[in-house]
VEXFI-813261 format. One line per field, with one value per residue (C-alpha): residue in one letter; residue number from 1; x, y, z. Coordinates in steps of 0.1 Angstrom, whole numbers. Layout:
BEGIN
code (A_...);
pos (NUM_...);
X (X_...);
Y (Y_...);
Z (Z_...);
// end
This chain:
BEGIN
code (X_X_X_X_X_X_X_X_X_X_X_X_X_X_X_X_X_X_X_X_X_X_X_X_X_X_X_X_X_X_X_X_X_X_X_X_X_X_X_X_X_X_X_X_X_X_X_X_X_X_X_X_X_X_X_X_X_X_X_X_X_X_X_X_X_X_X_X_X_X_X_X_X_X_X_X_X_X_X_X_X_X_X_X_X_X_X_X_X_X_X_X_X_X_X_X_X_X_X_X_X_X_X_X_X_X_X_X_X_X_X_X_X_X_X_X_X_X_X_X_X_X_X_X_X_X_X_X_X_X_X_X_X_X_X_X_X_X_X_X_X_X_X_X_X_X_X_X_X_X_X_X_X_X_X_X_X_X_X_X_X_X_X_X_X_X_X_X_X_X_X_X_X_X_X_X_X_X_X_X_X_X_X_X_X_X_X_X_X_X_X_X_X_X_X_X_X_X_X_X_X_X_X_X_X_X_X_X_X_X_X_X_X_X_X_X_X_X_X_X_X_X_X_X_X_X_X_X_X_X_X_X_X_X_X_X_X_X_X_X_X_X_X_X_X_X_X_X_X_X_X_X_X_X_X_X_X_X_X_X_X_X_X_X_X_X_X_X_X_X_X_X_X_X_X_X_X_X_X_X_X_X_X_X_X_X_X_X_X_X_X_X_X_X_X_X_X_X_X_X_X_X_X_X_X_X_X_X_X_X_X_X_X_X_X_X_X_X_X_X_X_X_X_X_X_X_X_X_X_X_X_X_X_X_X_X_X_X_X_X_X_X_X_X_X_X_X_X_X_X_X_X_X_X_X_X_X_X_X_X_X_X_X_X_X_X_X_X_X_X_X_X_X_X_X_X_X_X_X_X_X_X_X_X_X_X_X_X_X_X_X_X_X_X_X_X_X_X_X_X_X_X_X_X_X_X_X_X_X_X_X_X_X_X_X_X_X_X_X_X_X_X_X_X_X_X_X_X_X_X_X_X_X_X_X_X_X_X_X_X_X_X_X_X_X_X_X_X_X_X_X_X_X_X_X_X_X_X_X_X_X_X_X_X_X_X_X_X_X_X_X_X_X_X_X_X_X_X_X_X_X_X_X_X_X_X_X_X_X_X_X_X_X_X_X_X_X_X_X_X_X_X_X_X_X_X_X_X_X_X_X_X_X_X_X_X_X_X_X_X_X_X_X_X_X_X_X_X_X_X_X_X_X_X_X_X_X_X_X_X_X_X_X_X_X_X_X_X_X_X_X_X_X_X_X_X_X_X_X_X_X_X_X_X_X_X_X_X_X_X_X_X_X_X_X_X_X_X_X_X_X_X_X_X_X_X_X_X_X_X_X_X_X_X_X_X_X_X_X_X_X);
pos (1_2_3_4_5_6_7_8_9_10_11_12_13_14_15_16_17_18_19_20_21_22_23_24_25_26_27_28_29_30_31_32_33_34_35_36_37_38_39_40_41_42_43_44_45_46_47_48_49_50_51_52_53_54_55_56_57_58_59_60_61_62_63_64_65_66_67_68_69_70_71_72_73_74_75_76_77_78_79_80_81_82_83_84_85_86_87_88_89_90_91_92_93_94_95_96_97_98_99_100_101_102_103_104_105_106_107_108_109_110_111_112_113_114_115_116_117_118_119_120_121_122_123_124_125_126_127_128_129_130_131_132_133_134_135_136_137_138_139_140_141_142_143_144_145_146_147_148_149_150_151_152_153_154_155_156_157_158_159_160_161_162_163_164_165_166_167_168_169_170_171_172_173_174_175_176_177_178_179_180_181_182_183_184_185_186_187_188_189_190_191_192_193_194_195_196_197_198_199_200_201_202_203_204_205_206_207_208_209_210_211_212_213_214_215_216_217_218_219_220_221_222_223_224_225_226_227_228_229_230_231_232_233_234_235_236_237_238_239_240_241_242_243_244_245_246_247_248_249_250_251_252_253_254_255_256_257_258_259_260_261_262_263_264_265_266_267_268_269_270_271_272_273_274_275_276_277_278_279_280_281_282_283_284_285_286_287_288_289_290_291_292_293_294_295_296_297_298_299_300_301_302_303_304_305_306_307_308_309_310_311_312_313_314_315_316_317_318_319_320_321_322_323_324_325_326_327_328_329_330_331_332_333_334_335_336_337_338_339_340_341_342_343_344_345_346_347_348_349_350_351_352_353_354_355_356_357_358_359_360_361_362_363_364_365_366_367_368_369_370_371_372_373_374_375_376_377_378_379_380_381_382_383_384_385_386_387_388_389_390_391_392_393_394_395_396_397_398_399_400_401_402_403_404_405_406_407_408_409_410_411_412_413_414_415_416_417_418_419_420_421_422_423_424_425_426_427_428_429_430_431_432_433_434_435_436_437_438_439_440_441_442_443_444_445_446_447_448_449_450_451_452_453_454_455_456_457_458_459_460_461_462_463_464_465_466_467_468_469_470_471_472_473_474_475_476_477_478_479_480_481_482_483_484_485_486_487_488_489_490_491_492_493_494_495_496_497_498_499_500_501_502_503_504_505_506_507_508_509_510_511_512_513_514_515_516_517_518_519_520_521_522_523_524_525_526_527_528_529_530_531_532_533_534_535_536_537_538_539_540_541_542_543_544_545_546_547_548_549_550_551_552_553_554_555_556_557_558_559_560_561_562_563_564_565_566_567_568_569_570_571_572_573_574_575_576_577_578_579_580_581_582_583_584_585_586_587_588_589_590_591_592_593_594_595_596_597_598_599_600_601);
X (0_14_27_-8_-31_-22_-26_-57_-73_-60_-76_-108_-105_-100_-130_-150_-136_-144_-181_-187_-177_-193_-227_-215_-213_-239_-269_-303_-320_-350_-342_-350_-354_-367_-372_-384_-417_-424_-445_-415_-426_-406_-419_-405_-403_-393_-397_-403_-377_-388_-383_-408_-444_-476_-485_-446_-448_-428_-420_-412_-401_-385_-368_-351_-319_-325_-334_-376_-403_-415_-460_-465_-446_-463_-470_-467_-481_-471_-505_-497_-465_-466_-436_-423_-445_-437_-447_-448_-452_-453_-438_-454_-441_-404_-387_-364_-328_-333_-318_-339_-335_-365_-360_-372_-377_-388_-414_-424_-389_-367_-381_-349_-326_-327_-327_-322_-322_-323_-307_-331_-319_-351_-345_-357_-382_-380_-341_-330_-307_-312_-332_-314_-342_-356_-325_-320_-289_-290_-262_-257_-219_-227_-203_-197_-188_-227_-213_-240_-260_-280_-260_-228_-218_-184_-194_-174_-150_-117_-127_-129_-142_-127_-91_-69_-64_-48_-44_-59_-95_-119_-121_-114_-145_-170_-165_-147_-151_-122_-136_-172_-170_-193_-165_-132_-124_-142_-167_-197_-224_-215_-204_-190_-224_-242_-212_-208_-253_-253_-246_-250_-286_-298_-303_-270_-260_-239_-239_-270_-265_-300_-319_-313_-287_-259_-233_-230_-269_-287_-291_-325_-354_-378_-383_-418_-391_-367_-340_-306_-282_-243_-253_-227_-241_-216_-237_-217_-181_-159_-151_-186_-184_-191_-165_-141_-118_-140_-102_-82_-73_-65_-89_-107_-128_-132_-170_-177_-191_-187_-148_-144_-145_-136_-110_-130_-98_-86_-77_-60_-93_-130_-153_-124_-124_-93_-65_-64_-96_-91_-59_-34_-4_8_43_33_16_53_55_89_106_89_62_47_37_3_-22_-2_-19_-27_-64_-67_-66_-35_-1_38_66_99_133_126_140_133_128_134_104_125_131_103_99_74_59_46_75_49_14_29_66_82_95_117_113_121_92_88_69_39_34_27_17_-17_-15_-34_-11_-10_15_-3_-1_-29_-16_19_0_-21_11_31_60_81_92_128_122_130_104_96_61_42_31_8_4_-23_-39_-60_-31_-4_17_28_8_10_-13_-17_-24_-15_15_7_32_38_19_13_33_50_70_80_72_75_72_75_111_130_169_199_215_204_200_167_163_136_119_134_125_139_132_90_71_35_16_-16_-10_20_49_83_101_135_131_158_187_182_201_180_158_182_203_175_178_157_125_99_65_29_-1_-32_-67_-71_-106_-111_-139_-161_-197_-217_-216_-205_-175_-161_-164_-178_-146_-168_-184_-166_-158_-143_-119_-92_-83_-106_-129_-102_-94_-128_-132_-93_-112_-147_-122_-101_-129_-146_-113_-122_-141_-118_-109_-79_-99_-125_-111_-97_-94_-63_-75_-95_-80_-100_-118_-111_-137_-150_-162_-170_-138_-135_-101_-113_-130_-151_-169_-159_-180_-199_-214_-238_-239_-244_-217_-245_-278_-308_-347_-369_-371_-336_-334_-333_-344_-324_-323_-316_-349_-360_-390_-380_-378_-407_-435_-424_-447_-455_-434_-451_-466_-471_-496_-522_-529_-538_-562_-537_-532_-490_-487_-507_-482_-455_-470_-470_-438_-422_-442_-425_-397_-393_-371_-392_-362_-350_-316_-286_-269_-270_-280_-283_-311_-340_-343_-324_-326_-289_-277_-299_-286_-254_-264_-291_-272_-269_-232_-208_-186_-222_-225_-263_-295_-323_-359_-384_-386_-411_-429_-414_-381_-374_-337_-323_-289_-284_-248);
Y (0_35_61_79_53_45_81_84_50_66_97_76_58_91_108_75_72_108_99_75_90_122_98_81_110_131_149_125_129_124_156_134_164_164_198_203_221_241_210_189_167_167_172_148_156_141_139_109_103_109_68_62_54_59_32_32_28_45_43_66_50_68_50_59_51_15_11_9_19_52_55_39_36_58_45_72_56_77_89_99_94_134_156_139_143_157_143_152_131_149_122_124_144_133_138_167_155_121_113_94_84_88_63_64_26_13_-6_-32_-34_-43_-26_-38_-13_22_47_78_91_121_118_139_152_167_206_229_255_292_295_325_338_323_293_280_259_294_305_299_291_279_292_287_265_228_207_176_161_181_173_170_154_119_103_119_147_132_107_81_64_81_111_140_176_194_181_150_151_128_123_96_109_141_159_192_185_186_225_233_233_233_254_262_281_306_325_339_309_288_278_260_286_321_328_316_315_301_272_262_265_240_213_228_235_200_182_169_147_173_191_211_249_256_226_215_239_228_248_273_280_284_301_285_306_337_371_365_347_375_359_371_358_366_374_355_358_387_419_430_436_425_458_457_438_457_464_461_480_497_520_488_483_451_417_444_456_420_409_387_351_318_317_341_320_286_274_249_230_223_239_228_240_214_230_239_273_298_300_337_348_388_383_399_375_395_413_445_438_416_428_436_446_474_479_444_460_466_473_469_440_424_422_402_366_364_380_378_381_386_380_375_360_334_337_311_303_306_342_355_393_410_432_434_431_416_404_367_357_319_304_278_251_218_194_177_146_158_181_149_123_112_131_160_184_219_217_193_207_192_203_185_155_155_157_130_151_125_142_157_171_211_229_258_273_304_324_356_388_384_419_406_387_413_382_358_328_296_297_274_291_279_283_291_275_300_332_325_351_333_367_372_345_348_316_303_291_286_297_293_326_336_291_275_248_219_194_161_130_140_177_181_212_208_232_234_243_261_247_227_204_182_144_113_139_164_199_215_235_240_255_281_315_335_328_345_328_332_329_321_302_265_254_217_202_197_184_211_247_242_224_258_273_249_233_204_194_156_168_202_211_236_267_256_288_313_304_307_345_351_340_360_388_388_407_417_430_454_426_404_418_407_421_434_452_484_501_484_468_469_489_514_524_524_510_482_454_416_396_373_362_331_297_312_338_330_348_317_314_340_339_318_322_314_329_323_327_323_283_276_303_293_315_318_282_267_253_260_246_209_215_242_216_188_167_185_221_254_248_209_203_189_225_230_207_182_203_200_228_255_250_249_283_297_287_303_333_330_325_358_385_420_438_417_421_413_397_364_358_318_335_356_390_398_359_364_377_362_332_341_368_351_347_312_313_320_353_366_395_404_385_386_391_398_366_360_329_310_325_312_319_282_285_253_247);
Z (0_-11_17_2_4_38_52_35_52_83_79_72_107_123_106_117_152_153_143_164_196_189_185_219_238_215_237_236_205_222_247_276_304_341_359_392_403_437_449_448_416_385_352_327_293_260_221_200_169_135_130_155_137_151_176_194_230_252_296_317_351_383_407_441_456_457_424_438_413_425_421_385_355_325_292_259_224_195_175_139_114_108_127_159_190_222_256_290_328_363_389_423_448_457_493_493_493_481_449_422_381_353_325_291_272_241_261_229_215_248_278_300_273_285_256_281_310_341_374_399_435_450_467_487_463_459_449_465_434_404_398_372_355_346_328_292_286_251_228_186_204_200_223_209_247_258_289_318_297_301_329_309_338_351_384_372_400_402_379_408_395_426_430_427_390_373_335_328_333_319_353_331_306_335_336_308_271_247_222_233_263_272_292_290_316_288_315_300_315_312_346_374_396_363_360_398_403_369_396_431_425_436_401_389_425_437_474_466_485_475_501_530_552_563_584_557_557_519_494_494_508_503_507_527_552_555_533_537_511_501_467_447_415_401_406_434_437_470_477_495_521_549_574_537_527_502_488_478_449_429_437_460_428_415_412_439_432_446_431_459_488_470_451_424_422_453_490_524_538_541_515_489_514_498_517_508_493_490_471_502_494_466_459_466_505_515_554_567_598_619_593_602_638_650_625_590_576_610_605_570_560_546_548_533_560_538_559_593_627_645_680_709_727_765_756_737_733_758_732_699_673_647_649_638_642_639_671_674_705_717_721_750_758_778_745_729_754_766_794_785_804_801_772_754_713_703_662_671_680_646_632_646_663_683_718_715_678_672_659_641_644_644_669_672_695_719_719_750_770_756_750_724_718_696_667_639_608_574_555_521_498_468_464_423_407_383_376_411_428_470_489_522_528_559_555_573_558_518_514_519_533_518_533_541_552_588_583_580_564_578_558_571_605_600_614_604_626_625_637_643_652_622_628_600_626_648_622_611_614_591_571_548_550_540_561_551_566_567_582_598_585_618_623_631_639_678_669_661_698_724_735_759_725_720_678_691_663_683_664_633_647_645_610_601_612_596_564_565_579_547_531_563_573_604_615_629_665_683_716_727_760_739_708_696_669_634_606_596_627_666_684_712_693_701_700_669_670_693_690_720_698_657_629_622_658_649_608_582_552_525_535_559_563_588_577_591_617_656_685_719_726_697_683_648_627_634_677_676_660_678_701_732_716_714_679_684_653_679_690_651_650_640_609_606_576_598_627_601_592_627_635_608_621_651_639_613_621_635_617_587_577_550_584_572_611_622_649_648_661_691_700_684_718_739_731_751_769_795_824_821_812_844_824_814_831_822_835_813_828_803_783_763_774_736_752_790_788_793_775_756_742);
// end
């Protein structure tokens, strides 16, 4: 066969490869479709192909979880051999968060072959930004992959969206499009808010942030229940955050989405969290010497220390010579026993530090205790300017000094230690580093503060308020004894800077309504219509919606707010401030009867 012939046949194969796979991975020509309706019941919709003669039979089948037929399969007969019909089936009313599948058969040809299909995660109504099912995003770009599409949106094993790439899989195509994109990040919705809703919204599997609340609260809600939402959708930039520097420049005028608290691919923090979300570790903010005192770049989430000592932790300075400076100590073995001693390092003992290693960590100024304390922020790696890069490095002199298998970099918490006789960190004497936020995962909100709680996550509350704080920057307040603190103003404030009191004790970080709100003692709608509660259904006539209804009432804010609050009204400080707790110095004595003041951690 001539050099010509043969490059012709495999041109051929290529074109026919080609073919096939786009028909493999083509959208359903039948435009198999399932949206969801306020009532929680899909509507199922889907076109007959112009092969399919008057008299075809079609079924439509959803099943749960468990692969159970859900109410009753529906038959669809084709009429007429004219233009291709459409039909249309509303399921019964699904439970919110389960997950279930419509399929579409051939029900006379081979009713075990499914021709198409819809995976359908059932969530809360009324989305509080955009309900994406209302929003056309049809463009003149056909995407040969269509991913999303009929099962096709990337869930198989090993193929993660959000991190742990490897080549071998299409992570990339389940956001991006090669040559379609409808942004300049070639994004397959126009926008960031439009890409990340695409599957957040509760119909493609993923964590929907529009049902159910979880720590983070919803976006799910309505404006007849005083929603509050951080509106994420692009329309606002991060220059207004309030308690922002509203004069920075840079990221500062950046419009603010759901990229600007999470990185899609990939943090050290639960929840892809940014270790840096207002953009602070750049060039131009590096923090040196004297000007790293006091209120130069002390109240943001992240910061760049360029060429500084290290101090020993016997002979630590007495004042403030930098809001965070790296200490060097020996550990010793009640730091990392089972004792639970007053050294016990409770981040050295996550880590694995073996008694006798040196260590390098950070410490910060205690505005309150006007001391140095240990603190476990992370140390961000690189700061991304690939033109002038700055990253964390510890030196002995001008020569950096890598991580061994006897000399340890733990990132996350911010701290480096030498093992099995290593001099490295003894040997250290200067260091630029980065500090950013990591936040624990932890299992519900009082994990954060309520150190008795058994899944207490120390720390993981101050990092939380170092992260709201690094666009909320006056926000985050060292104490709340004196003015020394906050950027822009002076002022007495709540202290934040503290698992005791972190930004997320008193705010959601997505939004709220009076659906997931709580009053004083903690009870929302679930606690509030239980058996023997104050809007127990019985005392409705048995009627469950209409003491739905009045709890929600109840449970409205008199003066609604963009606080994002986790409690209604004033029940925000009554929560602590009842008397209940032994430093509360204020005891509450006109509680409402739905209010008795019983302080429930």
């Amino acid at each position: 066969m001539s050099k010509i012939k043969l490059s012709f046949s495999l041109l051929l194969a290529l074109i026919l490869v080609g073919m096939l796979s786009n028909a493999a991975f083509a959208k359903s020509p039948f435009n198999f479709a399932a949206t969801q309706n306020a009532d929680n019941t899909y509507t199922v919709t889907f076109k007959a192909l112009s092969t399919d003669k008057a008299g075809t039979v079609f079924t439509v089948t959803v099943r749960d979880a468990n692969n159970a037929v859900i109410g009753t399969a529906q038959d669809f007969t084709t009429a007429v051999d004219a233009d291709p019909q459409t039909f249309s089936y509303t399921t019964e009313a699904l439970t919110v968060g389960a997950r279930y599948t419509a399929e579409l058969v051939y029900k006379a040809a081979d009713p075990t072959v499914v021709v198409a299909s819809s995976d359908l995660l059932v969530a809360e109504s009324n989305n509080a930004i955009i309900d994406t099912s209302e929003v056309d995003h049809s463009t003149n770009m056909i995407n040969a992959n269509e991913t999303g599409f009929e099962g096709l949106s990337k869930k198989r094993s090993g193929q993660k969206m959000h991190g742990s790439y490897q080549n071998n899989t299409n992570s990339c195509a389940s956001c991006h499009q090669t040559h379609t994109g409808e942004d300049h990040y070639l994004l397959f919705r126009d926008g960031t808010y439009s890409t990340c809703a695409a599957c957040h919204d509760g119909t493609m599997g993923a964590n929907s942030v529009f049902s159910s609340p979880t720590n983070a609260g919803t976006f799910g809600g309505s404006h007849d229940g005083n929603m509050s939402v951080h509106l994420s959708d692009g329309t606002v930039d991060v220059k207004a955050a309030p308690g922002g520097n509203h004069n920075e420049e840079g990221k500062w005028a950046e419009e603010f989405t759901c990229a600007s608290c999470h990185n899609p691919h990939g943090s050290d923090s639960t929840r892809l969290l940014k270790a840096d979300p207002a953009g602070w570790i750049k060039t131009e903010n590096i923090i040196t010497g004297a000007d790293a005192v006091n209120k130069n770049g002390n109240t943001n989430g992240g910061m760049s220390f360029k060429d500084r000592s290290i101090y020993e932790k016997a002979s630590l300075p007495s004042s403030n010579v930098g809001d965070y400076i790296l200490v060097r100590e020996t550990v010793v073995a009640t730091q990392v026993d089972d004792t639970k001693s007053a050294d016990d390092n409770v981040f050295f003992k996550k880590a694995g530090v073996p008694a006798d290693s040196v260590v390098i960590s950070t410490y910060k100024w205690d505005y309150k205790g006007k001391k140095y304390i240990s603190d476990s922020s992370l140390w961000i790696r690189y700061n991304g300017d690939r033109n002038n890069p700055i990253y964390t490095a510890l030196k002995v002199g001008s020569t950096e000094k890598p991580a061994t298998a006897d000399f340890v970099y733990v990132w996350k918490d911010g701290f480096a230690y030498s093992k099995n006789g290593d001099t490295t960190a003894a040997s250290i004497d200067g260091a630029s580093f980065l500090i950013g936020s990591a936040v624990d995962k932890v299992t519900n909100n009082y994990d954060y503060f309520d150190s008795a709680a058994p899944t207490y996550v120390k720390d993981s509350g101050v990092q939380m308020s170092k992260f709201c704080a690094s666009c909320h920057t006056d926000y985050l307040s060292a104490t709340y004894a004196n003015a020394d603190t906050g950027v822009f103003t002076d002022a007495h404030r709540h202290q934040t800077d503290t698992d005791r009191l972190t930004c997320v004790r008193c705010h959601y970080a997505h939004g709220t309504d009076a659906t997931i709100m709580k009053d004083s003692v903690d009870r929302g709608l679930t606690e509030l219509t239980a058996v023997g509660a104050p809007f127990d259904p019985a005392k409705y006539a048995g009627d469950a919606n209409a003491a739905k209804v009045a709890a929600t009432d109840y449970l409205k804010d008199p003066n609604p707010s963009s606080a994002l609050k986790r409690y209604t009204g004033m029940a925000v400080c009554f929560g602590c401030h009842d008397g209940s707790i032994a430093s509360d110095e204020t005891t509450w004595s006109n509680y409402n009867a739905l209010q008795p003041g019983v302080y429930k951690p």
